[in-house]
PDB file with SEQRES, HELIX, SHEET and CRYST1 records, atoms N, CA, C and O in Angstrom:
SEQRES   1 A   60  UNK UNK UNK UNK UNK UNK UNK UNK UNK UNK UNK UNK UNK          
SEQRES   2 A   60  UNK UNK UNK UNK UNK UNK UNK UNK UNK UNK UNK UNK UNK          
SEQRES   3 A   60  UNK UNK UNK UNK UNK UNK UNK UNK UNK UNK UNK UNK UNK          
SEQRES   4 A   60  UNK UNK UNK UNK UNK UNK UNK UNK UNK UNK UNK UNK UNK          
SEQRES   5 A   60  UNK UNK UNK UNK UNK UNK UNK UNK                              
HELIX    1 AA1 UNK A    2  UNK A    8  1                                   7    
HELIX    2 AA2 UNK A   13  UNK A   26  1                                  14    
HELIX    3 AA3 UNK A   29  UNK A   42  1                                  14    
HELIX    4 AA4 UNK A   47  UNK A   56  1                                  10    
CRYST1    1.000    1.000    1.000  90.00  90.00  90.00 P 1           1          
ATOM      1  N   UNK A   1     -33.777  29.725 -43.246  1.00  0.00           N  
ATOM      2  CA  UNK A   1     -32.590  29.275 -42.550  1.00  0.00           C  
ATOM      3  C   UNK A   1     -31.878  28.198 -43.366  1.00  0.00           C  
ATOM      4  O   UNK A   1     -30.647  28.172 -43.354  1.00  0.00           O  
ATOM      5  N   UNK A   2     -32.656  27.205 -44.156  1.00  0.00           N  
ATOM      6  CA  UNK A   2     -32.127  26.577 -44.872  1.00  0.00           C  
ATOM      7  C   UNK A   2     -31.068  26.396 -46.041  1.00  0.00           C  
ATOM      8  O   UNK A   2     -30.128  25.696 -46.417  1.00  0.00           O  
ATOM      9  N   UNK A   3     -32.110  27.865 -46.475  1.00  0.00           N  
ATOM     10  CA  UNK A   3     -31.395  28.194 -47.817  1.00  0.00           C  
ATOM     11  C   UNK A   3     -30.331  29.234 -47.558  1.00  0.00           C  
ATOM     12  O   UNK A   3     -29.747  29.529 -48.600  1.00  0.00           O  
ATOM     13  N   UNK A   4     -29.843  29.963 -46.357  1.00  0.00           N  
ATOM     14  CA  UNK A   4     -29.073  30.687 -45.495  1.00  0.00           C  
ATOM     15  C   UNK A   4     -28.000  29.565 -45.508  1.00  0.00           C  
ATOM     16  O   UNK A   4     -27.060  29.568 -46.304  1.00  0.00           O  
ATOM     17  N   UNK A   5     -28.193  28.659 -44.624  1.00  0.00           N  
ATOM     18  CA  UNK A   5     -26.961  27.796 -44.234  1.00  0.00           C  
ATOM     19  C   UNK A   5     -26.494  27.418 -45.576  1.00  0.00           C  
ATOM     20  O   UNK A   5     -25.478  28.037 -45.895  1.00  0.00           O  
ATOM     21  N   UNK A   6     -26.907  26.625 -46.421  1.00  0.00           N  
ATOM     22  CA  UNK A   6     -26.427  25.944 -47.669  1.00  0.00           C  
ATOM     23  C   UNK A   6     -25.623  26.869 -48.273  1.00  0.00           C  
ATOM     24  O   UNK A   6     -24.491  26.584 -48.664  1.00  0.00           O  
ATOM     25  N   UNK A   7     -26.083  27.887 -48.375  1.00  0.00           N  
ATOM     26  CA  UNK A   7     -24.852  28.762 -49.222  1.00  0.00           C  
ATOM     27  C   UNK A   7     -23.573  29.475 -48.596  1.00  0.00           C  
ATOM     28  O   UNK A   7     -22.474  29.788 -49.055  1.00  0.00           O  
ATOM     29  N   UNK A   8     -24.062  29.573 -47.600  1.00  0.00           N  
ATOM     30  CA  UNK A   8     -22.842  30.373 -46.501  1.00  0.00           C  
ATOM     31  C   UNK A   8     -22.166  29.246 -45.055  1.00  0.00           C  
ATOM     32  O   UNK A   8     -21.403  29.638 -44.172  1.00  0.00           O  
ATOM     33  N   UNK A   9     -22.631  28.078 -45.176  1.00  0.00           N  
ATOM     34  CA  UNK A   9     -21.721  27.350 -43.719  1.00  0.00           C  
ATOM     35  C   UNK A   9     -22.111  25.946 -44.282  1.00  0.00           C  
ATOM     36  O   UNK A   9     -23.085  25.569 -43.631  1.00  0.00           O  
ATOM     37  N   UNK A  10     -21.862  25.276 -44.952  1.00  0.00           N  
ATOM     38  CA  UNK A  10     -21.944  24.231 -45.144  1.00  0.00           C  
ATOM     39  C   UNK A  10     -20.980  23.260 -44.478  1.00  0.00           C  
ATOM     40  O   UNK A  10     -21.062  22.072 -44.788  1.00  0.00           O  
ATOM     41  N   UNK A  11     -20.219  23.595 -43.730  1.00  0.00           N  
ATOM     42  CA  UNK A  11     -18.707  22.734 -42.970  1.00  0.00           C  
ATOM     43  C   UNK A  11     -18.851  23.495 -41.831  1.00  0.00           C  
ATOM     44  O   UNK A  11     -17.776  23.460 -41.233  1.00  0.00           O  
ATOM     45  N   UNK A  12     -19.774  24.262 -41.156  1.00  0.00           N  
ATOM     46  CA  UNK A  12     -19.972  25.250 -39.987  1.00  0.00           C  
ATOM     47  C   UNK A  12     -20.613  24.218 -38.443  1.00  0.00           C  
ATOM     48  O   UNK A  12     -21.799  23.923 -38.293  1.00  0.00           O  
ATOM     49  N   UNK A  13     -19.632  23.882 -37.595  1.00  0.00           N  
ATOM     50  CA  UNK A  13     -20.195  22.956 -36.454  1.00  0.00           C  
ATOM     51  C   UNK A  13     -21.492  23.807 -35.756  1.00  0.00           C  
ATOM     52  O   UNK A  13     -22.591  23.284 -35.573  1.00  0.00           O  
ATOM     53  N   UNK A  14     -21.239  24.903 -35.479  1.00  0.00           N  
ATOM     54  CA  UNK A  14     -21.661  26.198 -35.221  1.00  0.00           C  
ATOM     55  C   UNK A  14     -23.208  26.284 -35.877  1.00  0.00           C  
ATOM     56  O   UNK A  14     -24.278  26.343 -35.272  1.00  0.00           O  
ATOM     57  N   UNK A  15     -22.981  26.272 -37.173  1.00  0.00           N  
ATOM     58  CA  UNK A  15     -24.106  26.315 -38.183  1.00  0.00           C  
ATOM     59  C   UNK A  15     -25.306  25.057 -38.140  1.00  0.00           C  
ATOM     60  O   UNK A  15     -26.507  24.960 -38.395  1.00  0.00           O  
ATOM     61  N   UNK A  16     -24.240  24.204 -37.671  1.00  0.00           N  
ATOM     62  CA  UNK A  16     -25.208  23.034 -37.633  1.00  0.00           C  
ATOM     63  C   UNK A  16     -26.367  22.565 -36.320  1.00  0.00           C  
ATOM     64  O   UNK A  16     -27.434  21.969 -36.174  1.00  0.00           O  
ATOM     65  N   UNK A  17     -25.509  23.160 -35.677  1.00  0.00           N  
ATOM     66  CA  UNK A  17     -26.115  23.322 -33.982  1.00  0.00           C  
ATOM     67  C   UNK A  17     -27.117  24.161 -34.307  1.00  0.00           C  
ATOM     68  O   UNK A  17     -28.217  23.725 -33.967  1.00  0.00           O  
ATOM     69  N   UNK A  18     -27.135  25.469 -34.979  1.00  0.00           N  
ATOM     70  CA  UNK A  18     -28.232  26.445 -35.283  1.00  0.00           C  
ATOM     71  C   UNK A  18     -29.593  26.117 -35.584  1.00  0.00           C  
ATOM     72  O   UNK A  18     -30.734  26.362 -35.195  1.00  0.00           O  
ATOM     73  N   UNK A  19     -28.641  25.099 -36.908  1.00  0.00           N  
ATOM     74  CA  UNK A  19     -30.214  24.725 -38.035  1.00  0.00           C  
ATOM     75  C   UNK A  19     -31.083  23.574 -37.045  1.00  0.00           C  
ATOM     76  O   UNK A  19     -32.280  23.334 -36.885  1.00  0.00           O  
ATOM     77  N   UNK A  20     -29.977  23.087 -36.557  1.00  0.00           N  
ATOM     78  CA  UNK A  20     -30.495  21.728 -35.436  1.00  0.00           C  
ATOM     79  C   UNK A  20     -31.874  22.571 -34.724  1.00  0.00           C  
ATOM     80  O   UNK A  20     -33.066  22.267 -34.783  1.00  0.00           O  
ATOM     81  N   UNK A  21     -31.199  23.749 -34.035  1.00  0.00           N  
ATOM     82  CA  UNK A  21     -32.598  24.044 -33.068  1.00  0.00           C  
ATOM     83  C   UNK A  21     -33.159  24.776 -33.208  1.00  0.00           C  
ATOM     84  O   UNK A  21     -33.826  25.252 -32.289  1.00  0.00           O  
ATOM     85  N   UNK A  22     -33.184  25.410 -34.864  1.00  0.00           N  
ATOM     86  CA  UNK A  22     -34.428  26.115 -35.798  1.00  0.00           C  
ATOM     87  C   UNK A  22     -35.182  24.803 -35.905  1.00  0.00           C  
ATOM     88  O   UNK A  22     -36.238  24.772 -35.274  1.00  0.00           O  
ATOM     89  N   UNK A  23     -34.888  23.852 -36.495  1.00  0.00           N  
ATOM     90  CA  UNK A  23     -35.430  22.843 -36.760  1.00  0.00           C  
ATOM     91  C   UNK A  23     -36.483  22.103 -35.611  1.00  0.00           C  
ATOM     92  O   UNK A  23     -37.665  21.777 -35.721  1.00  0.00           O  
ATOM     93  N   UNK A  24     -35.295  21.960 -34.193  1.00  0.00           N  
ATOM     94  CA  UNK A  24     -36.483  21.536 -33.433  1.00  0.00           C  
ATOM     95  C   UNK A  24     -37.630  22.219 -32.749  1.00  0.00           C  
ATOM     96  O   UNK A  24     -38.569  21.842 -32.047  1.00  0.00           O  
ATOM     97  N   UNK A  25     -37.119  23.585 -33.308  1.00  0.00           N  
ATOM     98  CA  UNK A  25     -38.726  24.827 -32.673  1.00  0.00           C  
ATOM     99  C   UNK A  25     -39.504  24.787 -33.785  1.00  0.00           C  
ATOM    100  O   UNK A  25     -40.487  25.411 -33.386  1.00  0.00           O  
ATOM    101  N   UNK A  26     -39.703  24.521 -34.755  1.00  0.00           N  
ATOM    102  CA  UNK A  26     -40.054  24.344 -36.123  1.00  0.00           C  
ATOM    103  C   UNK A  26     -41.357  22.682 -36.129  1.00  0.00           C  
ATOM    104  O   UNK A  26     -42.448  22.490 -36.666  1.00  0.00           O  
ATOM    105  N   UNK A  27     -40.366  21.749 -35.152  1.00  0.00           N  
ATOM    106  CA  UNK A  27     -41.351  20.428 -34.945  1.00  0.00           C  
ATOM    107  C   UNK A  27     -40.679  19.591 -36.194  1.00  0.00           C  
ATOM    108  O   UNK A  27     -41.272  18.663 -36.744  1.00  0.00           O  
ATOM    109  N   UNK A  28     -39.663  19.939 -36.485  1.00  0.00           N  
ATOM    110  CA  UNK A  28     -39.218  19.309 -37.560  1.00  0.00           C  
ATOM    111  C   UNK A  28     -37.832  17.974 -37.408  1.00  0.00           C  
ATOM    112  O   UNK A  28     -36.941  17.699 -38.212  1.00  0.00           O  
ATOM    113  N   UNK A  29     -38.187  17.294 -35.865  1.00  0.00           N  
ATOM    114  CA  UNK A  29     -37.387  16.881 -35.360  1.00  0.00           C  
ATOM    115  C   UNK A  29     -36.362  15.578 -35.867  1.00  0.00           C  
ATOM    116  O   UNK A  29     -35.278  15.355 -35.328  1.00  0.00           O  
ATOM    117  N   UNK A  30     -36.985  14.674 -37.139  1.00  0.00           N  
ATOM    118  CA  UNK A  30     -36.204  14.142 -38.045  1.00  0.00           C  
ATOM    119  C   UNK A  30     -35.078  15.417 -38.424  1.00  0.00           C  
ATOM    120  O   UNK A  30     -34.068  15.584 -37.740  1.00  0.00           O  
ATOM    121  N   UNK A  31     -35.309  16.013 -39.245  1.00  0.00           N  
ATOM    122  CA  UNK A  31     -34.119  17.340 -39.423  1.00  0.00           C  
ATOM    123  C   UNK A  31     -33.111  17.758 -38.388  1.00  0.00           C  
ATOM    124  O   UNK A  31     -31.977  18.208 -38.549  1.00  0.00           O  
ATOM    125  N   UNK A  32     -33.629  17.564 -37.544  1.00  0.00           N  
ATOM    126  CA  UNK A  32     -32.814  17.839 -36.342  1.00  0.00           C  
ATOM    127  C   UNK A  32     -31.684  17.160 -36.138  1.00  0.00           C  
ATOM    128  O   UNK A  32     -30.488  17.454 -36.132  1.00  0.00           O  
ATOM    129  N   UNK A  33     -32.466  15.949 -35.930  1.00  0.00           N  
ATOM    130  CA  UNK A  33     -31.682  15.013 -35.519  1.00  0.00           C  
ATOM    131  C   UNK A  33     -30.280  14.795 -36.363  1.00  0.00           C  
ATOM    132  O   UNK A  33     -29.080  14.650 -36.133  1.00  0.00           O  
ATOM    133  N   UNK A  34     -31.283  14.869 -37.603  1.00  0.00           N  
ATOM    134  CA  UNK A  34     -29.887  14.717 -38.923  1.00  0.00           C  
ATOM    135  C   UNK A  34     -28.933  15.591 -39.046  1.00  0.00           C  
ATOM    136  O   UNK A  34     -27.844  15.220 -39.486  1.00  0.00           O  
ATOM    137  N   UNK A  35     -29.188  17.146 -38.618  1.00  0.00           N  
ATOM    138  CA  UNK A  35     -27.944  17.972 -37.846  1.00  0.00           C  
ATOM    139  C   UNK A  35     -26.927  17.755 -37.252  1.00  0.00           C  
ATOM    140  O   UNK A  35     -25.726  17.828 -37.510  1.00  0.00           O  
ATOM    141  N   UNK A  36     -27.847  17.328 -35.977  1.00  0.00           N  
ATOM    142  CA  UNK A  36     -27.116  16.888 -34.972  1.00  0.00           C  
ATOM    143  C   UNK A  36     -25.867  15.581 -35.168  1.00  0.00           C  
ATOM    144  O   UNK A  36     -24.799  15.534 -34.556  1.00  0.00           O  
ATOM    145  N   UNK A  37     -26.244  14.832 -35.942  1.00  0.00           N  
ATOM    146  CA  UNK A  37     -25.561  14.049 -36.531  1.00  0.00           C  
ATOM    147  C   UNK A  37     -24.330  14.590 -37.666  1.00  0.00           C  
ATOM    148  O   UNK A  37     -23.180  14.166 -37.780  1.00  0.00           O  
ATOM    149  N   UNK A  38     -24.708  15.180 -38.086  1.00  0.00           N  
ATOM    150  CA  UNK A  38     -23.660  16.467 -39.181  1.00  0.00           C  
ATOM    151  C   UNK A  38     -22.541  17.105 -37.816  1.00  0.00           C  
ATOM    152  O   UNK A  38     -21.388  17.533 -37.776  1.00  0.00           O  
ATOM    153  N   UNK A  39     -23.369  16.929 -37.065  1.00  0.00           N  
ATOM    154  CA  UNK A  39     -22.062  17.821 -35.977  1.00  0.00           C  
ATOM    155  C   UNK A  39     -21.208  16.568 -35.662  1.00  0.00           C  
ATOM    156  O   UNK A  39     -20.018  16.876 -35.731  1.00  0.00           O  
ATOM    157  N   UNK A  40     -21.362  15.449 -35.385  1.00  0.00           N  
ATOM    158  CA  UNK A  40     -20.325  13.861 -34.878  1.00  0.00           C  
ATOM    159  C   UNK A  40     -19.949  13.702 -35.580  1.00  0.00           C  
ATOM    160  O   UNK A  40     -18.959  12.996 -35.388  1.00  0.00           O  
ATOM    161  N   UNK A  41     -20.261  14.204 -37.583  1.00  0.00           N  
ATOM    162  CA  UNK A  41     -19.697  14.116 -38.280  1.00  0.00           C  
ATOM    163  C   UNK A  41     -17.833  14.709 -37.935  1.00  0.00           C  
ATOM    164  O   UNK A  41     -16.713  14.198 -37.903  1.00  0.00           O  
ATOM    165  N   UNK A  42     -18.304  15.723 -37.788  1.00  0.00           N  
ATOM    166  CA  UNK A  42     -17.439  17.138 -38.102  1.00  0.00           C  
ATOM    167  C   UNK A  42     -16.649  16.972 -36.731  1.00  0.00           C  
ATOM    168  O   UNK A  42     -15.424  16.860 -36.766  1.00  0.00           O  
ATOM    169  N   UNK A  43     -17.576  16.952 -35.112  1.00  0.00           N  
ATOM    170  CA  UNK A  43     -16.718  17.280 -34.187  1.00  0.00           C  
ATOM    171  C   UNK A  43     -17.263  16.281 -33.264  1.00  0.00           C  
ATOM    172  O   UNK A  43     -18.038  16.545 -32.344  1.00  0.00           O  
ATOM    173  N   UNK A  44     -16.665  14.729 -33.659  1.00  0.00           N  
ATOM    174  CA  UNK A  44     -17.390  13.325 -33.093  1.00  0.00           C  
ATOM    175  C   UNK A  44     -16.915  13.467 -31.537  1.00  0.00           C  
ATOM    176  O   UNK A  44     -16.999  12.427 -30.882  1.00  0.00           O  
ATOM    177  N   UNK A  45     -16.535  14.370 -31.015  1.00  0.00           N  
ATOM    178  CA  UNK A  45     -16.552  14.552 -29.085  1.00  0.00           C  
ATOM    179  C   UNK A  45     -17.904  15.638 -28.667  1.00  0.00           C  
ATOM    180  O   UNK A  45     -18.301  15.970 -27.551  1.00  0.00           O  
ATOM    181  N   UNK A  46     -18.331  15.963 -29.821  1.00  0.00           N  
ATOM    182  CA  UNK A  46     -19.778  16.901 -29.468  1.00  0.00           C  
ATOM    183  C   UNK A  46     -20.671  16.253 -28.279  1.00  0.00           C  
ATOM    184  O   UNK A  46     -21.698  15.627 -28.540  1.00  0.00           O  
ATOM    185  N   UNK A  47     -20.297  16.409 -27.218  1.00  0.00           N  
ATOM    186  CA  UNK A  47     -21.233  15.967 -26.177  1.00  0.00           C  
ATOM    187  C   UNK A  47     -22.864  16.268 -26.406  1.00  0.00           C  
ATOM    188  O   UNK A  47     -23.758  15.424 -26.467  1.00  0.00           O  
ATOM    189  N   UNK A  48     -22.964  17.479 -26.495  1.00  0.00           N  
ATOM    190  CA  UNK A  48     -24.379  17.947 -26.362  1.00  0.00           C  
ATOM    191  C   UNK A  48     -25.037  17.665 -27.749  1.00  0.00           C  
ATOM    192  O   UNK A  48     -26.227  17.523 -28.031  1.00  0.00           O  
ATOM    193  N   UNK A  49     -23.975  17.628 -28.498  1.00  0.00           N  
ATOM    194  CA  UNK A  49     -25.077  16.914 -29.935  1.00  0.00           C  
ATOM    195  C   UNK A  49     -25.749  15.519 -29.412  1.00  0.00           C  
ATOM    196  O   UNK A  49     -26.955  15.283 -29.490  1.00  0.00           O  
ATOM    197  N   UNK A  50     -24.801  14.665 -28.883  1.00  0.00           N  
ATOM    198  CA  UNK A  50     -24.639  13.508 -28.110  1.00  0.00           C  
ATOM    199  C   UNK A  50     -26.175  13.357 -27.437  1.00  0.00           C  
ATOM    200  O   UNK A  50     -27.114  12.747 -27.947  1.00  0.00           O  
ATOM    201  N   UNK A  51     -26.175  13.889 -26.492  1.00  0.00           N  
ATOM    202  CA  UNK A  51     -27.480  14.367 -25.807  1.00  0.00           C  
ATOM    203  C   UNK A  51     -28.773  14.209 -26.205  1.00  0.00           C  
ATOM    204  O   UNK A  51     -29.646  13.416 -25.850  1.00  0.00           O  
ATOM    205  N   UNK A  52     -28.740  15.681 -27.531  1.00  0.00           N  
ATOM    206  CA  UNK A  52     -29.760  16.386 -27.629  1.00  0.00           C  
ATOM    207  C   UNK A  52     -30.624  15.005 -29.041  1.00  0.00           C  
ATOM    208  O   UNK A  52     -31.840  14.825 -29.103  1.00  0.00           O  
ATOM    209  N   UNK A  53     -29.453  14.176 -30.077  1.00  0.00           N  
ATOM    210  CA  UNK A  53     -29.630  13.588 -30.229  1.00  0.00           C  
ATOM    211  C   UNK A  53     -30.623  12.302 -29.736  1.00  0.00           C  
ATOM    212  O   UNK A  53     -31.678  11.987 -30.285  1.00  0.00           O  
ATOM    213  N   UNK A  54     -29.995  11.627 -28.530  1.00  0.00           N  
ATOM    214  CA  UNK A  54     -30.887  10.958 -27.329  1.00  0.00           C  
ATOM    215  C   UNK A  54     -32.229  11.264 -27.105  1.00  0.00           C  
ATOM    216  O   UNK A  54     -33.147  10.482 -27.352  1.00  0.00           O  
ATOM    217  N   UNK A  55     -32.451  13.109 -26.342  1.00  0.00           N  
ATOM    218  CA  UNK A  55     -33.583  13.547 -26.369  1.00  0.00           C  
ATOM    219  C   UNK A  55     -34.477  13.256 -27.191  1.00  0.00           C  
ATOM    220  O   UNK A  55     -35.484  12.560 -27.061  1.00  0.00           O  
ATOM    221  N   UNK A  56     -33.829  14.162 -28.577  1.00  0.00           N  
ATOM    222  CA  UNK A  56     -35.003  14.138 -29.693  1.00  0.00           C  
ATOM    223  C   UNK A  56     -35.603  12.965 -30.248  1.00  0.00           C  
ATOM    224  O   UNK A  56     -36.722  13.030 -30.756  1.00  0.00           O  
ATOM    225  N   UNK A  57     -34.786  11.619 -30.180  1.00  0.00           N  
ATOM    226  CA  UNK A  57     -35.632  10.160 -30.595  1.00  0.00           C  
ATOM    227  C   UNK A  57     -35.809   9.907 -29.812  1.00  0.00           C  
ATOM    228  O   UNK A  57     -35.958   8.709 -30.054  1.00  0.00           O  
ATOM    229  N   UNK A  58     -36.129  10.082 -27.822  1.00  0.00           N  
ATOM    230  CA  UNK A  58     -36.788   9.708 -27.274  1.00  0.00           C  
ATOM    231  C   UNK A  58     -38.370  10.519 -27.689  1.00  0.00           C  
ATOM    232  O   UNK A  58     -39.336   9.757 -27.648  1.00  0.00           O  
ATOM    233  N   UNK A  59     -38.614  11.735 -28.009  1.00  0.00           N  
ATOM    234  CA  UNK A  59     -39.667  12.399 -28.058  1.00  0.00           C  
ATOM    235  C   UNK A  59     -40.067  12.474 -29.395  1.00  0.00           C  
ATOM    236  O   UNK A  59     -40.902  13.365 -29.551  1.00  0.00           O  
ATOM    237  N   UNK A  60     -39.687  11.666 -30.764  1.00  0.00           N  
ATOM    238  CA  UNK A  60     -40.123  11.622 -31.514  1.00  0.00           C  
ATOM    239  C   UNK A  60     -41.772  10.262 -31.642  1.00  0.00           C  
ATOM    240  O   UNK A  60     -42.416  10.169 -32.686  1.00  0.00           O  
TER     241      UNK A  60                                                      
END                                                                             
């Protein structure tokens, strides 16, 4: 998925939400998070990045 996104969606809000929750079924929840953050980059009213963000460093 990694090497998927990098070459084909690198500016993808869409894409980033993806890798976000490959990442957090994966247990790879630093990564995640840093997604999720790539999305406030891109689309800083992302509520549910907002959120899921919250979640994941409460359960890290």
């Amino acid at each position: 998925m990694d090497l998927n996104f990098a070459a084909d969606h690198p500016d993808s809000v869409w894409s980033y939400h993806m890798l976000a929750m490959t990442h957090e079924a994966n247990g790879q929840l630093d990564k995640a998070i840093a997604d999720y953050r790539k999305v406030l980059e891109l689309h800083p009213d992302d509520l549910w990045a907002k959120e899921q963000i919250e979640t994941l460093s409460k359960n890290k």
